[in-house]
Wavefront OBJ file of the C-alpha trace (Angstrom):
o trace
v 8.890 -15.362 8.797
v 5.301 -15.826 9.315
v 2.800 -13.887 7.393
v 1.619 -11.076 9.691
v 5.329 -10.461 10.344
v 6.093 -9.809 6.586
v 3.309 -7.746 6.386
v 4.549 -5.694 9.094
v 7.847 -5.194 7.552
v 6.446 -4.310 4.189
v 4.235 -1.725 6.064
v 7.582 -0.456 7.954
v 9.057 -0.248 4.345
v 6.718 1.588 2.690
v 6.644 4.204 6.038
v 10.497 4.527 6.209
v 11.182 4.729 2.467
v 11.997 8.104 1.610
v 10.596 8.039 -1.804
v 7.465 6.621 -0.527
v 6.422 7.681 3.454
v 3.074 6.213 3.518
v 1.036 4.904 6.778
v -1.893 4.418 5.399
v -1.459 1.367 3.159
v -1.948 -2.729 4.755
v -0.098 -5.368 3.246
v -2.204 -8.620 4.063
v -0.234 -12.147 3.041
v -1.975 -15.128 1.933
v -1.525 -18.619 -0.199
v -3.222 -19.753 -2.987
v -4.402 -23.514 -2.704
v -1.039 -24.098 -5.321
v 1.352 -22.852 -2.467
v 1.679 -19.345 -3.879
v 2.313 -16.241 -1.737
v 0.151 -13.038 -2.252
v 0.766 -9.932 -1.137
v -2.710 -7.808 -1.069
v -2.208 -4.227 -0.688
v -5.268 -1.392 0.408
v -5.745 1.978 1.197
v -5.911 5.075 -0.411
v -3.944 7.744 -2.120
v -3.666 10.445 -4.351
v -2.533 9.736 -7.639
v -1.886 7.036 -10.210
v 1.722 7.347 -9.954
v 1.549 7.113 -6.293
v -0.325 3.825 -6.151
v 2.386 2.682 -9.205
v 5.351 3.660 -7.154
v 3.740 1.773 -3.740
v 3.433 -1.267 -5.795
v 6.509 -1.638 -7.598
v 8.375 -0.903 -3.817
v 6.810 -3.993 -2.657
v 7.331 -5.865 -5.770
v 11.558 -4.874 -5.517
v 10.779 -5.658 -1.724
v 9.052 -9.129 -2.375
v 9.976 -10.821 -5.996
v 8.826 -13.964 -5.178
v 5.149 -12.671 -4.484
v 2.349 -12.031 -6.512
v 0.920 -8.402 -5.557
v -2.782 -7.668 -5.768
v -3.375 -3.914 -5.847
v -6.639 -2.941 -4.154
v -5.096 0.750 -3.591
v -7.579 3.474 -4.682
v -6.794 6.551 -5.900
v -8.922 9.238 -4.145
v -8.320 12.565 -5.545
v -8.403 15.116 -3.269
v -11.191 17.369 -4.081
v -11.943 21.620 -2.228
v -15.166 21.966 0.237
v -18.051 23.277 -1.092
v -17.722 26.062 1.078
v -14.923 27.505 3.086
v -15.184 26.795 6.988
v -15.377 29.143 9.115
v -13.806 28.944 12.989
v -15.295 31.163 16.112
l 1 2 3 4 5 6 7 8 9 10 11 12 13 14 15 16 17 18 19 20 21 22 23 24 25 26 27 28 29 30 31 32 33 34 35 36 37 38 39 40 41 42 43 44 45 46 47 48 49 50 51 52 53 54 55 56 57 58 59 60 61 62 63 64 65 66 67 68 69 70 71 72 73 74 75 76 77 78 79 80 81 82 83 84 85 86
């Protein structure tokens, strides 16, 4: 399986597992000059424990990888001011 595929099914993974259901992270796969897979995961979400659980998913999903985790936890904050429609 080539590297953009595996990406695509850790991607699917993380979209169709229940406990999960996120679109919004990419999985990018690359070697280290020692022949080493890594998995590099981005995007954003809301908590600590939701980056945690994302990581260890593809971790279960891919144990002979090394995951980098450039996820960032964004915390969703209220506007300033409320908006108001016509």
């Amino acid at each position: 399986m080539t590297g953009e595929h595996r990406a695509a099914a850790l991607q699917r993974v993380l979209a169709e597992d229940p406990a999960i259901a996120e679109l919004g992270i990419d999985a990018t796969i690359g070697q280290t000059p020692a022949g080493d897979v890594t998995i590099v995961l981005s995007g954003q979400v809301e908590t600590a424990e939701r980056r945690s659980a994302i990581e260890q998913r593809v971790r279960d999903e891919a144990p002979d990888c090394h995951v980098v985790s450039d996820i960032l936890v964004i915390e969703p904050t209220l506007p300033a001011e409320p908006e108001v429609l016509p």
